[in-house]
C-alpha positions as CSV (number, residue, x, y, z in Angstrom):
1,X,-63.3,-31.3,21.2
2,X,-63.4,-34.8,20.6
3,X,-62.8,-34.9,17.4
4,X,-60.0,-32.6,17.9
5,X,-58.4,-34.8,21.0
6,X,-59.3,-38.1,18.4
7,X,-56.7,-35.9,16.0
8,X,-53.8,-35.4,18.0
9,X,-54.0,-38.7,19.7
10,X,-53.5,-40.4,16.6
11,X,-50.7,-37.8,15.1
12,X,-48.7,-38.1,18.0
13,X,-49.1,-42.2,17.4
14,X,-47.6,-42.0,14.2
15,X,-45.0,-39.8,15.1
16,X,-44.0,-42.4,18.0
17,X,-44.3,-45.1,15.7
18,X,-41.7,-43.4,13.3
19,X,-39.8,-42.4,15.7
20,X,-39.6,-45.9,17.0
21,X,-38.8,-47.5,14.1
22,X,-36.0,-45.2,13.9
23,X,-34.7,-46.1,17.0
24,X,-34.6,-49.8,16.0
25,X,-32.8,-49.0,12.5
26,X,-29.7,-47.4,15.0
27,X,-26.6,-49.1,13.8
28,X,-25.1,-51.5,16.1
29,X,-21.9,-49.1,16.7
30,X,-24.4,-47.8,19.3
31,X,-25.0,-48.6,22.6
32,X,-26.0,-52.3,22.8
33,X,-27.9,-51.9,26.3
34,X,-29.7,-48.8,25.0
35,X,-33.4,-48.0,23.7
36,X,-32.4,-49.4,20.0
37,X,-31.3,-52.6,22.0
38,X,-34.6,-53.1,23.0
39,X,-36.8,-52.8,20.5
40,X,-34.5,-54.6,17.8
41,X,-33.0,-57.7,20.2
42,X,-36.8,-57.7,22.1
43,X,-39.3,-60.6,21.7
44,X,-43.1,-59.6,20.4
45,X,-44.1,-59.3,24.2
46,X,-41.5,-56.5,25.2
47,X,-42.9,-54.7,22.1
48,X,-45.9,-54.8,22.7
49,X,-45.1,-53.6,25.8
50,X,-43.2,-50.9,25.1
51,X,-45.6,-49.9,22.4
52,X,-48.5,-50.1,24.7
53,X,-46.6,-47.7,27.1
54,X,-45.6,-45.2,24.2
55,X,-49.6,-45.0,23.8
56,X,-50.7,-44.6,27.3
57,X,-47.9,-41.6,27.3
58,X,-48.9,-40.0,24.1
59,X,-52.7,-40.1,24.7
60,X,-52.3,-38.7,28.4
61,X,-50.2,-35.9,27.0
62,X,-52.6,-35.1,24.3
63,X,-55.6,-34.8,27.0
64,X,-53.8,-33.3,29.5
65,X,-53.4,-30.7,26.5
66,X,-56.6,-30.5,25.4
67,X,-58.2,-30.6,28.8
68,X,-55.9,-27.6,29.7
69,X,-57.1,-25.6,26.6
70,X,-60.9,-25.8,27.3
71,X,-60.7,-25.1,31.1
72,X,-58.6,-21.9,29.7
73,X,-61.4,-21.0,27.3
74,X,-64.1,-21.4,30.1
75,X,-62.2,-19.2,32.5
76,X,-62.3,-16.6,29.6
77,X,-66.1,-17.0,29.4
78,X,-65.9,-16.8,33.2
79,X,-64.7,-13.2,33.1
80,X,-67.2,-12.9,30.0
81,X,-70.0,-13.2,32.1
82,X,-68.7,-11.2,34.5
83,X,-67.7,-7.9,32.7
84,X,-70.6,-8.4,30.2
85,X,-73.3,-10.3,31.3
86,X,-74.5,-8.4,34.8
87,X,-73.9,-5.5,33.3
88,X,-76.5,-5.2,30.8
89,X,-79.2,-4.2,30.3
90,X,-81.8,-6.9,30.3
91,X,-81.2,-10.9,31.2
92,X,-81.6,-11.2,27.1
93,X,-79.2,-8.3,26.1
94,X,-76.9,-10.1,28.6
95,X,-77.5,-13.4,27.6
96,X,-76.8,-12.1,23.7
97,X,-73.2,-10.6,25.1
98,X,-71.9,-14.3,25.7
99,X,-70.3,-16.1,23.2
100,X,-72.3,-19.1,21.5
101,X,-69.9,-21.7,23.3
102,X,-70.0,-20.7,26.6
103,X,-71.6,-22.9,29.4
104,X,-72.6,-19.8,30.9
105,X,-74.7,-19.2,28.1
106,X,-76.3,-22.0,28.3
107,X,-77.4,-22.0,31.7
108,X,-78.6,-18.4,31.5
109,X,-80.3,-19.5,28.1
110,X,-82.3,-22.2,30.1
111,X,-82.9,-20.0,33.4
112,X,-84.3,-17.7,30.9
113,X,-86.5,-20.1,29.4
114,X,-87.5,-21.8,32.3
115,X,-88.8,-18.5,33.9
116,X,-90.6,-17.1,30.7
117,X,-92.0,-20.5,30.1
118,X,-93.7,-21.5,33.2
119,X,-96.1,-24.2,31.2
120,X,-93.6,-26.6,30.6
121,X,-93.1,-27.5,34.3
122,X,-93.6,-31.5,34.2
123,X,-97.3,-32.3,34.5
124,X,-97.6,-29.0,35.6
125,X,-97.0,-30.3,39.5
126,X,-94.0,-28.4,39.8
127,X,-94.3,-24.5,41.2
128,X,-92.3,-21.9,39.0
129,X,-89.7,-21.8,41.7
130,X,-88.8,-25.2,41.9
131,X,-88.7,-25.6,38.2
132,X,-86.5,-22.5,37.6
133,X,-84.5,-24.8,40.1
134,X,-84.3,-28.3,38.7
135,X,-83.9,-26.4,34.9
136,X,-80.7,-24.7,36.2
137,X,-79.1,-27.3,38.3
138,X,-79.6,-29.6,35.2
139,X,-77.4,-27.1,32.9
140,X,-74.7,-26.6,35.4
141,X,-74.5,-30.8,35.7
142,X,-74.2,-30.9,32.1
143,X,-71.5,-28.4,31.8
144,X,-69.6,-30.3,34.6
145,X,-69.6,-33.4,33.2
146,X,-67.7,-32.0,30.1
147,X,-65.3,-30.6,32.4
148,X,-65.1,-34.4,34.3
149,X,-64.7,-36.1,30.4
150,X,-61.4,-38.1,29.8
151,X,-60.5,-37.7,33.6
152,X,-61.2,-41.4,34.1
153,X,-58.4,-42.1,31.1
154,X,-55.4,-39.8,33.1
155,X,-56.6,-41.8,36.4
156,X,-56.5,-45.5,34.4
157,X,-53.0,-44.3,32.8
158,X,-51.7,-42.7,36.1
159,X,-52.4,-46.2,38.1
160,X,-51.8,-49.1,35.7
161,X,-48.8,-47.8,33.9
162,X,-46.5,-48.8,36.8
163,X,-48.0,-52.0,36.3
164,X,-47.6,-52.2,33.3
165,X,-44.2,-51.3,33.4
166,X,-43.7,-54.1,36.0
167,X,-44.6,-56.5,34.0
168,X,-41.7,-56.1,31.2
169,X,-39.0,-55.8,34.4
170,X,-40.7,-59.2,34.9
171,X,-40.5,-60.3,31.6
172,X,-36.6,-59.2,31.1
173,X,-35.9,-60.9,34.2
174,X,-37.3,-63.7,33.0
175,X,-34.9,-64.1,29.7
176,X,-32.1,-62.9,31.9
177,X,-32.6,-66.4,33.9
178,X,-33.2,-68.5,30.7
179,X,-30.1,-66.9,29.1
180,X,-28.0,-68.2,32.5
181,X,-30.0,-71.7,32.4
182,X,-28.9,-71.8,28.5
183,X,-25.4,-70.9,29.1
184,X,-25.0,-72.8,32.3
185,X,-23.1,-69.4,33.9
186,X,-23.9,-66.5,34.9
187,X,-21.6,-63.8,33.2
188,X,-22.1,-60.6,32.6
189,X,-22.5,-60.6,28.5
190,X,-25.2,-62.9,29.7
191,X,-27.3,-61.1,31.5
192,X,-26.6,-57.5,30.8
193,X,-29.2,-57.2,28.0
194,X,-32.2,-59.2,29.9
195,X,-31.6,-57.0,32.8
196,X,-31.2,-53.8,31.2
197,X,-34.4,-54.6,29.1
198,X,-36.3,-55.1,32.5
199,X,-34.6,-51.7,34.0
200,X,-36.2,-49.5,31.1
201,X,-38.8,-50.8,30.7
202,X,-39.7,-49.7,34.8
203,X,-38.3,-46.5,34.2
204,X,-40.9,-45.9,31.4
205,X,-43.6,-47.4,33.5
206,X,-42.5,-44.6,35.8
207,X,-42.4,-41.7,33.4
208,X,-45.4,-42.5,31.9
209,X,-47.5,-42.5,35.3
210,X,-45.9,-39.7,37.1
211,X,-47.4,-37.4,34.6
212,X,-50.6,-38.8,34.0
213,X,-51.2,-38.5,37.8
214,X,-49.5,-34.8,38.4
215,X,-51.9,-33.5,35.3
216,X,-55.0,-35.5,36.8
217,X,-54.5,-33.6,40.5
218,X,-53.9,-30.6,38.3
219,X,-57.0,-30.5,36.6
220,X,-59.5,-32.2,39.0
221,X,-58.4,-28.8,41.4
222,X,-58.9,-26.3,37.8
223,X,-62.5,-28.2,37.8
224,X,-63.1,-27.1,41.3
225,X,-62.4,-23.6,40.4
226,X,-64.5,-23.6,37.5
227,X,-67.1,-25.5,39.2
228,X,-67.6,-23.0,41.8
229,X,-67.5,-19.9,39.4
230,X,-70.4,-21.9,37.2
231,X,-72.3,-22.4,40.1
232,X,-72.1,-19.0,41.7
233,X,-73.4,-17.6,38.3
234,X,-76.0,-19.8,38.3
235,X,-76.8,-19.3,42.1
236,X,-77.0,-15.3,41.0
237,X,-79.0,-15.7,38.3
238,X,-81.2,-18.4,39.8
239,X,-81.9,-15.0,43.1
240,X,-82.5,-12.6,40.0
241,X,-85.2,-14.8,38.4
242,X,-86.7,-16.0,41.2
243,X,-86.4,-12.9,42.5
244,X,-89.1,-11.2,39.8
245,X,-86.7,-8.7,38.2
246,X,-88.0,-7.9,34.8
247,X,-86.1,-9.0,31.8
């Protein structure tokens, strides 16, 4: 998944990158307040800018995609487990009817082993019940902690991107007042470009953080959900082995 996320991140750079570089290469027949303006008649500090806010935008929309895709494919292995796994025959022939990948899987693998293995309880101080316990808990907080990866980044995007975004509207304003200091009046021709500079670059602040934070609310409530359907399989399993049914 990483990898994969690592991939797309850095296609959709390139492709922004290009795609900037054709904006600057717009001929000058264009509008001369517009996007083109920007980049081509900007300093290296509204660049950077600009760039940096192109690669907040681009890596939130490539987790937000890839984020979406594996809470899809755990919801699959949700309904997996419950069309396949309780109905079979034994806790192995169920556990066997998951696919490799799934988290549920894994925690029945390690319910399993915990309750077949009793003498690897630590130091041998723990009773089979509690270990059983602490073995299953510890799969289900590993599987939500992949869920919770790359959260942090949609948060960080979602509330410094404004900021960020700020900070060129501070930096046009700034030329606008050194262009009227220079020319010693304050016409329009003058200040137009500063001014326009600073308006864009707020309202990409904007669009980049509005949907960093709507996909971060999104997903943190899809976690819940899947959250609470790993944890009632686990709770089930955790009443069947501590229970004594025979696998």
């Amino acid at each position: 998944m990483n990898k994969l996320l690592s991939v797309a991140v850095m296609a959709l750079v390139l492709w922004g990158l290009s795609d900037t570089a054709a904006l600057a290469e717009t001929s000058s027949d264009a509008n001369p307040y517009g996007l083109h303006a920007l980049w081509g008649q900007g300093d290296w500090v509204a660049r950077g800018t600009l760039v940096f806010l192109l690669l907040m935008s681009l890596a939130s929309w490539a987790l937000m995609a890839a984020k979406a895709c594996e809470q899809w494919r755990l919801f699959g292995h949700a309904r997996q487990a419950r069309n396949r796994f309780w109905h079979a025959a034994s806790l192995a022939q169920g556990e066997g009817c998951l696919a490799a990948t799934s988290p549920f899987r894994q925690i029945a693998a390690s319910g399993i082993a915990a309750a077949q293995h009793p003498e690897d309880r630590l130091l041998g101080t723990l009773d089979q019940h509690g270990w059983i316990t602490m073995t299953l808990q510890r799969a289900v907080d590993d599987a939500t902690s992949q869920l919770q990866g790359g959260l942090a980044l949609l948060a960080t995007v979602g509330s410094t991107a404004p900021f960020v975004g700020l900070f060129g509207t501070v930096w046009g304003i700034y030329h606008a007042l050194t262009a009227i200091g220079v020319s010693g009046q304050a016409s329009i021709d003058k200040v137009a470009g500063p001014v326009g500079e600073a308006l864009i670059m707020t309202a990409i602040g904007l669009a980049v953080a509005v949907p960093a934070v709507m996909g971060y609310n999104i997903l943190v409530r899809r976690n819940k959900i899947a959250q609470d359907q790993l944890r009632s399989f686990t709770a089930d399993l955790h009443a069947v082995l501590v229970g004594g049914r025979p696998s």
